[in-house]
mmJSON file of the N, C-alpha and C atoms, coordinates in Angstrom:
{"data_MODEL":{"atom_site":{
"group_PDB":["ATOM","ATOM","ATOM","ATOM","ATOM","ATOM","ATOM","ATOM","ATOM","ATOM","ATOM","ATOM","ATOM","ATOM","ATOM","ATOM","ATOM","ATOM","ATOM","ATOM","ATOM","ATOM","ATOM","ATOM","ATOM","ATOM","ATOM","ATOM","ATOM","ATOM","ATOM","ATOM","ATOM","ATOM","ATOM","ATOM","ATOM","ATOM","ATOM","ATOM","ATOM","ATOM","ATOM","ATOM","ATOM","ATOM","ATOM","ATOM","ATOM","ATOM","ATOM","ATOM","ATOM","ATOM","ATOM","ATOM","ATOM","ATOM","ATOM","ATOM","ATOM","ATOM","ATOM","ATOM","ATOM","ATOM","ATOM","ATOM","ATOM","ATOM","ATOM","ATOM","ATOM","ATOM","ATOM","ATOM","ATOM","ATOM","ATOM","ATOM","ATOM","ATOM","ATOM","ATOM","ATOM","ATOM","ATOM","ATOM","ATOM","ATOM","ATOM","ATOM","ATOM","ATOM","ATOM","ATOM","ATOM","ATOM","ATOM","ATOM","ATOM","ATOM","ATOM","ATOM","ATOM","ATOM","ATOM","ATOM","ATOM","ATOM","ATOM","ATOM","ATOM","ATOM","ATOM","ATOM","ATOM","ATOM","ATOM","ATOM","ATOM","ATOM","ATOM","ATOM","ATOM","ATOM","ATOM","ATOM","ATOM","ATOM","ATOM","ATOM","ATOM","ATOM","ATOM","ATOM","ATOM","ATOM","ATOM","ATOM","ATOM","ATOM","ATOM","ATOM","ATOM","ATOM","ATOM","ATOM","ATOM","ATOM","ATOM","ATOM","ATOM","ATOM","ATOM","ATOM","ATOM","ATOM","ATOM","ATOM","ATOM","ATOM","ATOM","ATOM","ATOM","ATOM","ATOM","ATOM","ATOM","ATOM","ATOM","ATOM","ATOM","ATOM","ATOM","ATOM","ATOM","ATOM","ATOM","ATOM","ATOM","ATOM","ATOM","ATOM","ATOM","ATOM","ATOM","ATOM","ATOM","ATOM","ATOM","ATOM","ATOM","ATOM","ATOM","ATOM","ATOM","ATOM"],
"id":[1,2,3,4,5,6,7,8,9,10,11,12,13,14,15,16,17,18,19,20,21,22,23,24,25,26,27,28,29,30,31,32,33,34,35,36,37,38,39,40,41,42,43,44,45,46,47,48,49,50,51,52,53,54,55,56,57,58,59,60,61,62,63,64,65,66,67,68,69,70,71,72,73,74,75,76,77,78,79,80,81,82,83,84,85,86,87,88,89,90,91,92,93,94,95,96,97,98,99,100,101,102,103,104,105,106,107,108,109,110,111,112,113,114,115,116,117,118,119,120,121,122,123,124,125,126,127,128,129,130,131,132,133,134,135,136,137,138,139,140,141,142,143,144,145,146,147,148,149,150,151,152,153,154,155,156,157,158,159,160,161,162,163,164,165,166,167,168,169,170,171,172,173,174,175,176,177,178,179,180,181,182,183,184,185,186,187,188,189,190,191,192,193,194,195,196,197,198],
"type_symbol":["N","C","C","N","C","C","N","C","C","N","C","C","N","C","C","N","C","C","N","C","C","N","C","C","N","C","C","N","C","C","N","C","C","N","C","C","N","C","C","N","C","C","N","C","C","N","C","C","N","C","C","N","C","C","N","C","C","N","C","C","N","C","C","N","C","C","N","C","C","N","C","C","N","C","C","N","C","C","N","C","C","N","C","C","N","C","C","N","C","C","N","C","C","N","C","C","N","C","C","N","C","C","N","C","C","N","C","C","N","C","C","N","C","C","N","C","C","N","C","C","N","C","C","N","C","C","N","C","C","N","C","C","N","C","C","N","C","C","N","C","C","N","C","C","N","C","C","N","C","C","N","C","C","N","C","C","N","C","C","N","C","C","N","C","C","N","C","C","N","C","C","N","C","C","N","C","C","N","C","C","N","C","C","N","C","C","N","C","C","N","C","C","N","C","C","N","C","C"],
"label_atom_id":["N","CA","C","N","CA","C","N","CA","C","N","CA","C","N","CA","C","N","CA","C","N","CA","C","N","CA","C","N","CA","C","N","CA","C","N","CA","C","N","CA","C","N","CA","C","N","CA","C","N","CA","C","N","CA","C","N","CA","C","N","CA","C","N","CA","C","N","CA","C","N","CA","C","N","CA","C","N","CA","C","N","CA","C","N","CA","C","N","CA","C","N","CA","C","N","CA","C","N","CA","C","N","CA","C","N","CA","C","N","CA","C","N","CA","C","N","CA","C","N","CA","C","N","CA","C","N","CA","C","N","CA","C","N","CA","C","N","CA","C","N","CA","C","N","CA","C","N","CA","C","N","CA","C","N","CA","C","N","CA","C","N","CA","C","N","CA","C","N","CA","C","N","CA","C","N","CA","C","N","CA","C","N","CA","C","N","CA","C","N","CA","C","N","CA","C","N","CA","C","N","CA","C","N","CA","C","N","CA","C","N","CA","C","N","CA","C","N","CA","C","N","CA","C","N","CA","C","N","CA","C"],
"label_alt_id":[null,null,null,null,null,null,null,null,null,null,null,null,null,null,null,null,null,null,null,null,null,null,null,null,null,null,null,null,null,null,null,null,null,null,null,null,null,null,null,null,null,null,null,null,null,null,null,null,null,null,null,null,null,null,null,null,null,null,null,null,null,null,null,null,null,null,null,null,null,null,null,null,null,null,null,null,null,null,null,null,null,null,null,null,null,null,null,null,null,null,null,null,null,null,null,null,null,null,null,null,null,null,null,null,null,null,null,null,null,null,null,null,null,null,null,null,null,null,null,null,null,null,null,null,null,null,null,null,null,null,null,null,null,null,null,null,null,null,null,null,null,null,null,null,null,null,null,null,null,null,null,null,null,null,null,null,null,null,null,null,null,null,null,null,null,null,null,null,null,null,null,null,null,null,null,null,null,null,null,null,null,null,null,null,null,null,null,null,null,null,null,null,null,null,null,null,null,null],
"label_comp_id":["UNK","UNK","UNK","UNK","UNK","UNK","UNK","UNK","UNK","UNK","UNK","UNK","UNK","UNK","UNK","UNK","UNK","UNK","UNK","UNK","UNK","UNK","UNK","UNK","UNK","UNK","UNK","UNK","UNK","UNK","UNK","UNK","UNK","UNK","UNK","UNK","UNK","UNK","UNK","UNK","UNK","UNK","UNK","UNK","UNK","UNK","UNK","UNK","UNK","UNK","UNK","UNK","UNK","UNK","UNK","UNK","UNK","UNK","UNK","UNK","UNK","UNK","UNK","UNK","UNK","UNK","UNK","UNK","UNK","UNK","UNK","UNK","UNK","UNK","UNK","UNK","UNK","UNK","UNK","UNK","UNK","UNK","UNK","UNK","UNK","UNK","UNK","UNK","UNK","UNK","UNK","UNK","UNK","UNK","UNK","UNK","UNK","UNK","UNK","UNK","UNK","UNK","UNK","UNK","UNK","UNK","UNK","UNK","UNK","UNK","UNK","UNK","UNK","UNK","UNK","UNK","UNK","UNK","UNK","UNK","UNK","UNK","UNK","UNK","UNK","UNK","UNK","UNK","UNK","UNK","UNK","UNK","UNK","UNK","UNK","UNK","UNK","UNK","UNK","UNK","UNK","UNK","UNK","UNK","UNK","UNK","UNK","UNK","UNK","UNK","UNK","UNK","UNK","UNK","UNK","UNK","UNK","UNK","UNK","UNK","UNK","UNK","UNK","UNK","UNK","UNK","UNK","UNK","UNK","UNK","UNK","UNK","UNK","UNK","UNK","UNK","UNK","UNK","UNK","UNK","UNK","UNK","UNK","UNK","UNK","UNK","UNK","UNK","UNK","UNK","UNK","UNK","UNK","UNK","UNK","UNK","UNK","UNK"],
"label_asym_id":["A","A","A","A","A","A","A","A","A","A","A","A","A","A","A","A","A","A","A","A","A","A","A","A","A","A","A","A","A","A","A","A","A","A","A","A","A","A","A","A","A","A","A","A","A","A","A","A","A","A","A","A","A","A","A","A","A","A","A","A","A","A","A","A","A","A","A","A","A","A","A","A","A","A","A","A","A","A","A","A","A","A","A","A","A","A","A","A","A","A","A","A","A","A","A","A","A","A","A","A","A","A","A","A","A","A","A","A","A","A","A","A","A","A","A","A","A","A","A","A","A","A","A","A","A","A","A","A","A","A","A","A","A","A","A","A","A","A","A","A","A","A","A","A","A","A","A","A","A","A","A","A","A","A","A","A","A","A","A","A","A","A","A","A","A","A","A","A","A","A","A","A","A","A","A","A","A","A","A","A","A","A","A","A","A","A","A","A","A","A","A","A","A","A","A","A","A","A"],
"label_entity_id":["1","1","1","1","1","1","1","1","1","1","1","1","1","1","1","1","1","1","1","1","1","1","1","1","1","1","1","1","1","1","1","1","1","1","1","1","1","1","1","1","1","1","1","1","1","1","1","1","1","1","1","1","1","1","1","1","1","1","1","1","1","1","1","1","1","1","1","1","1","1","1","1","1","1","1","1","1","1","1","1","1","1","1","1","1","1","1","1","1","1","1","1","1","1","1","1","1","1","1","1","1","1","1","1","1","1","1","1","1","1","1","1","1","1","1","1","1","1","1","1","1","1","1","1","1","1","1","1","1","1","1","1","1","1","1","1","1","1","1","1","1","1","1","1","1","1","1","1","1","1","1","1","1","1","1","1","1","1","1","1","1","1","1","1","1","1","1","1","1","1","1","1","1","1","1","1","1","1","1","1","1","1","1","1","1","1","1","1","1","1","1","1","1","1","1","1","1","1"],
"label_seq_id":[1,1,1,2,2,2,3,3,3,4,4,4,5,5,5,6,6,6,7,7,7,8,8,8,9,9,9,10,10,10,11,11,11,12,12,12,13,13,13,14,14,14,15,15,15,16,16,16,17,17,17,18,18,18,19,19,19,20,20,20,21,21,21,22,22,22,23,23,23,24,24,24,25,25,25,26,26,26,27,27,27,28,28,28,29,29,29,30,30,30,31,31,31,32,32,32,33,33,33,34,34,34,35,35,35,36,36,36,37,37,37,38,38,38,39,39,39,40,40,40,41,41,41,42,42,42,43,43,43,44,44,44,45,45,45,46,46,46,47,47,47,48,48,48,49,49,49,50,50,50,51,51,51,52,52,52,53,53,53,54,54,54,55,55,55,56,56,56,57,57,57,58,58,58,59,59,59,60,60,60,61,61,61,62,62,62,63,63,63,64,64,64,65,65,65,66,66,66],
"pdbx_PDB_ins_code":[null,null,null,null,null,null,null,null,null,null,null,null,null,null,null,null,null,null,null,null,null,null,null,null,null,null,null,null,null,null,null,null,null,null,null,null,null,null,null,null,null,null,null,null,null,null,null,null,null,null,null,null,null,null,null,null,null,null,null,null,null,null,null,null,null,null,null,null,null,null,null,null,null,null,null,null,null,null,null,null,null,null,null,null,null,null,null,null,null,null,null,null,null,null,null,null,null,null,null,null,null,null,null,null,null,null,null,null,null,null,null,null,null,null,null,null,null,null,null,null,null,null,null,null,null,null,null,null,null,null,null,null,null,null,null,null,null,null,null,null,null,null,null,null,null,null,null,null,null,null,null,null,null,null,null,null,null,null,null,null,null,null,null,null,null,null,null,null,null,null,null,null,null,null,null,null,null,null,null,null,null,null,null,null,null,null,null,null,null,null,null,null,null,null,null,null,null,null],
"Cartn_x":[136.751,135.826,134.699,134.334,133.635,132.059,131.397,130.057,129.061,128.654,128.017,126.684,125.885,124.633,123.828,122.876,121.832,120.943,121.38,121.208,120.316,119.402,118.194,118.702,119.367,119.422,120.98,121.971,123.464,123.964,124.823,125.59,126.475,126.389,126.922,128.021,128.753,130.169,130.324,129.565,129.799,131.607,132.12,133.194,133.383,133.879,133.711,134.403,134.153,134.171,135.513,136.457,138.045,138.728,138.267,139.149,139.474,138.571,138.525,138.56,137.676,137.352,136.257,136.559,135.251,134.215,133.275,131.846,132.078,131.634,131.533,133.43,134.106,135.588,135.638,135.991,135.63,137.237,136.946,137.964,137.418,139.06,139.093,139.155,138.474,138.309,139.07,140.063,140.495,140.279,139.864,139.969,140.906,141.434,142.455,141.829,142.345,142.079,141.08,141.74,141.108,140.027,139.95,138.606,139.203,139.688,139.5,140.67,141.135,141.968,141.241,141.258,140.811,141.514,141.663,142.673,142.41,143.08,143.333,143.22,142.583,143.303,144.157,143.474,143.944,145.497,145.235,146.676,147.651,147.263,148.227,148.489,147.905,148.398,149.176,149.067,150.063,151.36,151.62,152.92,153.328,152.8,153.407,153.99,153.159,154.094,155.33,155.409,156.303,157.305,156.862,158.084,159.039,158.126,158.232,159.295,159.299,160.164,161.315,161.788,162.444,163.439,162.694,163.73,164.741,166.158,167.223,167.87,167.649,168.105,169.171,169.441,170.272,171.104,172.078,172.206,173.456,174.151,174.448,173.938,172.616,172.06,171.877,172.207,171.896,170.236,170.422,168.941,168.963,166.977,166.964,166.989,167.351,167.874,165.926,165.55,164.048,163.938],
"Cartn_y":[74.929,75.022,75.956,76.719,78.102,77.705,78.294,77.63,79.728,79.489,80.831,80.757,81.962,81.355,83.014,82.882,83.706,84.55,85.862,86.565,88.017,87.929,89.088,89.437,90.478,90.218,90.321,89.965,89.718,88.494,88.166,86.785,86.898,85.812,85.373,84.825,84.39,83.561,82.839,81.711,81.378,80.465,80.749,80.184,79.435,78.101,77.182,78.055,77.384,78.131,77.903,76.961,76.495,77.354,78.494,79.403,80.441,80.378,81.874,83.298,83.015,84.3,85.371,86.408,87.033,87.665,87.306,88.44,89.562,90.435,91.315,91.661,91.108,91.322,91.586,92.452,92.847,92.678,92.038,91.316,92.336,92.496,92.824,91.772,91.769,90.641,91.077,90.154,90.606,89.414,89.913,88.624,88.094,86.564,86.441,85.312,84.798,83.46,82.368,81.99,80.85,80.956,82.396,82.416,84.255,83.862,85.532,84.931,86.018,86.317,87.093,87.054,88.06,88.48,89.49,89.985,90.858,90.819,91.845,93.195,94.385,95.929,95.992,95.673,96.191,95.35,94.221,93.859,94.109,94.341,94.997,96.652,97.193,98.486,98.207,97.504,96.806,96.696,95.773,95.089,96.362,97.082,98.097,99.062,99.177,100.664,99.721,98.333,97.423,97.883,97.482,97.454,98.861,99.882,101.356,101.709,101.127,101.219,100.528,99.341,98.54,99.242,99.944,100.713,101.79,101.238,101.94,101.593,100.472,99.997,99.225,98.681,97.949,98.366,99.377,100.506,99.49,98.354,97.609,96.828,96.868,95.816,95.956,95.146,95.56,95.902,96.483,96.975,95.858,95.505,94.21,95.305,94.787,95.27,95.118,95.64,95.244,94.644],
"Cartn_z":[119.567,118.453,118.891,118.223,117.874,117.895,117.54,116.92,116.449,115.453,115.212,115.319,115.741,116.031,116.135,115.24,115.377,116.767,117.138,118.045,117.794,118.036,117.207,115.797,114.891,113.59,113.642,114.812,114.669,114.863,113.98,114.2,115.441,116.674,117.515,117.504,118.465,117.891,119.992,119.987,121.192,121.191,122.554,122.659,123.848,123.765,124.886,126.099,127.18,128.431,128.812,128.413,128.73,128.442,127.239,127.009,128.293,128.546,129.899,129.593,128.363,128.178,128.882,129.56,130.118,129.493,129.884,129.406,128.908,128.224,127.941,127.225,127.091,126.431,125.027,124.541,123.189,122.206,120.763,120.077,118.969,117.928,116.893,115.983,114.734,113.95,112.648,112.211,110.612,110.38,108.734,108.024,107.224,107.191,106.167,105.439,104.727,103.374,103.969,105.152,105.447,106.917,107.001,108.195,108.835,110.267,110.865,111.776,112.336,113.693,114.427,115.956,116.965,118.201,118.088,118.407,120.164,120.653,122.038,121.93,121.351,121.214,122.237,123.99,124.768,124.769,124.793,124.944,123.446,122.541,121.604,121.764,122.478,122.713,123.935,124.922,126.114,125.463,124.437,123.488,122.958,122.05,121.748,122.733,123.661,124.514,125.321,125.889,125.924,124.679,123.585,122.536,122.661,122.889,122.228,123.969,124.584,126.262,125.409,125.043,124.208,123.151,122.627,121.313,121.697,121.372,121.413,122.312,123.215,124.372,123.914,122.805,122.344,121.264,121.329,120.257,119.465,119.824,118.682,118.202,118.194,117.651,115.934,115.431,113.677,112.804,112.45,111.776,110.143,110.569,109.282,108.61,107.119,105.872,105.143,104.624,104.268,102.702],
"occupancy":[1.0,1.0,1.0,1.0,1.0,1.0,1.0,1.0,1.0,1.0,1.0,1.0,1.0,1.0,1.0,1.0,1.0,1.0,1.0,1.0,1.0,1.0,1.0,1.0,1.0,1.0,1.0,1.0,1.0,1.0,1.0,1.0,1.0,1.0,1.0,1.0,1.0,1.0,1.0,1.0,1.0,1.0,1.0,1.0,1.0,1.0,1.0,1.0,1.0,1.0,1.0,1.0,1.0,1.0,1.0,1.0,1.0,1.0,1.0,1.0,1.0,1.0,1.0,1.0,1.0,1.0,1.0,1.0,1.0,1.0,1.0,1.0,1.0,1.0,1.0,1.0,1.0,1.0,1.0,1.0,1.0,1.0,1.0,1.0,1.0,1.0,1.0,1.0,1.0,1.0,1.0,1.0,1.0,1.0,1.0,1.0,1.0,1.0,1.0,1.0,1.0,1.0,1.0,1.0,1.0,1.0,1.0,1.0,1.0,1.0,1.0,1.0,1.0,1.0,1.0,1.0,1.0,1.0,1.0,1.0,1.0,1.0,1.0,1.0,1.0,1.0,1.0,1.0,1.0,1.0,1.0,1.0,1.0,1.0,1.0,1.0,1.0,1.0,1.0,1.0,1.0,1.0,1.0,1.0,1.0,1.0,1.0,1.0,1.0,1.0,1.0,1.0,1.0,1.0,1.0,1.0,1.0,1.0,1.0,1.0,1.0,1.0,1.0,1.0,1.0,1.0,1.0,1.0,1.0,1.0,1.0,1.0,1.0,1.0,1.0,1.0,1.0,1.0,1.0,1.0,1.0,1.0,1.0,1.0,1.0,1.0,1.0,1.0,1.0,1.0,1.0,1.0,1.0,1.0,1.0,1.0,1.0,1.0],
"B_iso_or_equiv":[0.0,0.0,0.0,0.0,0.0,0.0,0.0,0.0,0.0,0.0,0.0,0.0,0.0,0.0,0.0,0.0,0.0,0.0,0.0,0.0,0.0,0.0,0.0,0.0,0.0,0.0,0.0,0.0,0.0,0.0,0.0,0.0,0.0,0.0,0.0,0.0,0.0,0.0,0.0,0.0,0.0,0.0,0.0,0.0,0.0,0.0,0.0,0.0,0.0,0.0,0.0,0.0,0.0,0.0,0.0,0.0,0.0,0.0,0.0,0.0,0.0,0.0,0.0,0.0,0.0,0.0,0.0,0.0,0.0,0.0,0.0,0.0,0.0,0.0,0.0,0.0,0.0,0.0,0.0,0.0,0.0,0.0,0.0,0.0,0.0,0.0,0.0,0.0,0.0,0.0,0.0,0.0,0.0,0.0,0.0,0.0,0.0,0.0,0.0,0.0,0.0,0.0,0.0,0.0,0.0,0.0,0.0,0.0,0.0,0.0,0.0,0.0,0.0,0.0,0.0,0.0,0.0,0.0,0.0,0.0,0.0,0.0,0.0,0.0,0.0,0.0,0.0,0.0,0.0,0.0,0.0,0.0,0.0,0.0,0.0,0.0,0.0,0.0,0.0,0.0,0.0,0.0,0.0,0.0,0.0,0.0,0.0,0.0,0.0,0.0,0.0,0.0,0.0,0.0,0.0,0.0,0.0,0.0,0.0,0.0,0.0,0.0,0.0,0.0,0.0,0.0,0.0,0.0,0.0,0.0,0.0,0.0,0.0,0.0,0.0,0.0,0.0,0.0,0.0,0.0,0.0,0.0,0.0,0.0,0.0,0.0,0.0,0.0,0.0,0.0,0.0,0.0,0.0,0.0,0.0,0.0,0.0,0.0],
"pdbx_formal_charge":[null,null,null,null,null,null,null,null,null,null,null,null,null,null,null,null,null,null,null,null,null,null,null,null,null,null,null,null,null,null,null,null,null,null,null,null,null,null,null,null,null,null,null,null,null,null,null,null,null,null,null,null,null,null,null,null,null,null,null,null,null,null,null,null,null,null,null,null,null,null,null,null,null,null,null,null,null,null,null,null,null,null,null,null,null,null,null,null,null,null,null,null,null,null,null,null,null,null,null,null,null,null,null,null,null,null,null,null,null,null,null,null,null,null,null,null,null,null,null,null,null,null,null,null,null,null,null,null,null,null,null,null,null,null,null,null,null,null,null,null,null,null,null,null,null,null,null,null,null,null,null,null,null,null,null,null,null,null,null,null,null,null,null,null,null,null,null,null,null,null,null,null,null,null,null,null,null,null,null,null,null,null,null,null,null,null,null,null,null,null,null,null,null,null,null,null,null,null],
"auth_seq_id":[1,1,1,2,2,2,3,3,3,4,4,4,5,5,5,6,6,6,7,7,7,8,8,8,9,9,9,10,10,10,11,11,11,12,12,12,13,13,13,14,14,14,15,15,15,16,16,16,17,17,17,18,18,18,19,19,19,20,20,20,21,21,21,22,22,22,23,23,23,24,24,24,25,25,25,26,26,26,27,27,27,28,28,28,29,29,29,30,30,30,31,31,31,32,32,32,33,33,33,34,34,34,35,35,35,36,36,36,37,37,37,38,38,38,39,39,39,40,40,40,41,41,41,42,42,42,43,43,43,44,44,44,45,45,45,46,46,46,47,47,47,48,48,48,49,49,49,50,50,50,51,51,51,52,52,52,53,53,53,54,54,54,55,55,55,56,56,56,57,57,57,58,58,58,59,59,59,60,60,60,61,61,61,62,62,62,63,63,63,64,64,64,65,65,65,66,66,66],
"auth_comp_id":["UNK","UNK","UNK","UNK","UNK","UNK","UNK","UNK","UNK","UNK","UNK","UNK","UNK","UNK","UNK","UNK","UNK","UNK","UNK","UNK","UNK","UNK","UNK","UNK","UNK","UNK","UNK","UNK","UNK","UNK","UNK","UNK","UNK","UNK","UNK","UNK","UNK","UNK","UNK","UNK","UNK","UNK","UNK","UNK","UNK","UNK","UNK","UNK","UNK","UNK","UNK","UNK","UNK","UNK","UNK","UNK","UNK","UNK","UNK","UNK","UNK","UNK","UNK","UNK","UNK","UNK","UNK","UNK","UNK","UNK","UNK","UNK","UNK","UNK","UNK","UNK","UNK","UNK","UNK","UNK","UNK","UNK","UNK","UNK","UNK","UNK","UNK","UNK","UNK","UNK","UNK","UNK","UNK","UNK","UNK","UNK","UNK","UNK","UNK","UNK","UNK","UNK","UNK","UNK","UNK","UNK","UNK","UNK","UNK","UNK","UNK","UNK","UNK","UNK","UNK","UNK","UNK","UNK","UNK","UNK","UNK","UNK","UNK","UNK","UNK","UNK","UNK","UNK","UNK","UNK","UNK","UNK","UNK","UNK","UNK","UNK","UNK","UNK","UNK","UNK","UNK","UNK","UNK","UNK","UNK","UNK","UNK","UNK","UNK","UNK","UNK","UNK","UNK","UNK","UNK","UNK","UNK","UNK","UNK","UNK","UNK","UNK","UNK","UNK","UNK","UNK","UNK","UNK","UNK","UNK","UNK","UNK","UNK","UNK","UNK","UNK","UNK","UNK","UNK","UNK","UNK","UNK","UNK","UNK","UNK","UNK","UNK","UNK","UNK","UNK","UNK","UNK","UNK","UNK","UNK","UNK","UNK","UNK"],
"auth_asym_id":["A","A","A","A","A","A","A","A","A","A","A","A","A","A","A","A","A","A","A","A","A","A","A","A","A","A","A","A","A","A","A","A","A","A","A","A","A","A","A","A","A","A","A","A","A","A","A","A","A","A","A","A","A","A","A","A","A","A","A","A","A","A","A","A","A","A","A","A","A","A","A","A","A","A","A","A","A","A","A","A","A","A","A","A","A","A","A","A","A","A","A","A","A","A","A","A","A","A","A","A","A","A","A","A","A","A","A","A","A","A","A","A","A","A","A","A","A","A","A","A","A","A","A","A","A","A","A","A","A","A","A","A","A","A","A","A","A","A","A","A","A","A","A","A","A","A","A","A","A","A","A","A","A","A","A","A","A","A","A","A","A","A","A","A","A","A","A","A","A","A","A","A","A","A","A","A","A","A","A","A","A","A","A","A","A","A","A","A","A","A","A","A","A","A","A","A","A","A"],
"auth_atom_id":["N","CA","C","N","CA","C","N","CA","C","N","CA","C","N","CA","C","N","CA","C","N","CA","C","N","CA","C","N","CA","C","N","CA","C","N","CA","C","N","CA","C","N","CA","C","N","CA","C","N","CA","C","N","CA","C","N","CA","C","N","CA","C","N","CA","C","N","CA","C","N","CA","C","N","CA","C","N","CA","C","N","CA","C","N","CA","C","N","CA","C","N","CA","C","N","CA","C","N","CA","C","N","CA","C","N","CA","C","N","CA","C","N","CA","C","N","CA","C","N","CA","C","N","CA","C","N","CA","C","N","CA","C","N","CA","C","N","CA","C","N","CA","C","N","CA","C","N","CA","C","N","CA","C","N","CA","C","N","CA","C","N","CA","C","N","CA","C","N","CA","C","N","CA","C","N","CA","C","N","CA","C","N","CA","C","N","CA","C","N","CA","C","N","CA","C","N","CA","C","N","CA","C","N","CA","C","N","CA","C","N","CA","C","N","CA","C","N","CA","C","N","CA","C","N","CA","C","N","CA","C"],
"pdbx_PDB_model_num":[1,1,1,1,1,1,1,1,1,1,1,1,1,1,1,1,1,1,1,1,1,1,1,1,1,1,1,1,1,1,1,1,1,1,1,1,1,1,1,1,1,1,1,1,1,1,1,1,1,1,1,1,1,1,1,1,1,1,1,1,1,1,1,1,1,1,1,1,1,1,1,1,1,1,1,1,1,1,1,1,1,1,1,1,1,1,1,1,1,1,1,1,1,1,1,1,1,1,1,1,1,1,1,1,1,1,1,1,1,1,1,1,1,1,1,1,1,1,1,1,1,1,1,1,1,1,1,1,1,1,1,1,1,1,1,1,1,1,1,1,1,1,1,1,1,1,1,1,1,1,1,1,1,1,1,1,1,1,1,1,1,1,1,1,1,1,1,1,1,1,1,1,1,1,1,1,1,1,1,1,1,1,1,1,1,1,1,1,1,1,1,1,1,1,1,1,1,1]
}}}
């Protein structure tokens, strides 16, 4: 659990310490219906160049139909 909190004229977003998140680590925020996601850049650009090593490696594999 989160808690938001007033920081000179920016909203804060403290996060309990169990997570292990480090100082200064910077999150992308989207919003959906029921609040936000926050996201890794760095580790989603990690997953992608992972994926992008991945493609074609499996040349029978079937392609989803969309």
């Amino acid at each position: 659990m989160g808690k938001v909190f007033k920081s000179g004229n920016s909203a804060a977003l403290r996060l309990p310490a169990g997570l292990g998140v480090s100082i200064g680590k910077s999150f992308v925020l989207t919003s959906t219906p029921s609040g936000f996601v926050a996201t890794d850049p760095g580790d989603l650009a990690r997953r992608r160049k992972e994926l992008a090593a991945l493609y074609g490696s499996a040349p029978d594999f079937p392609l989803r139909e969309s």
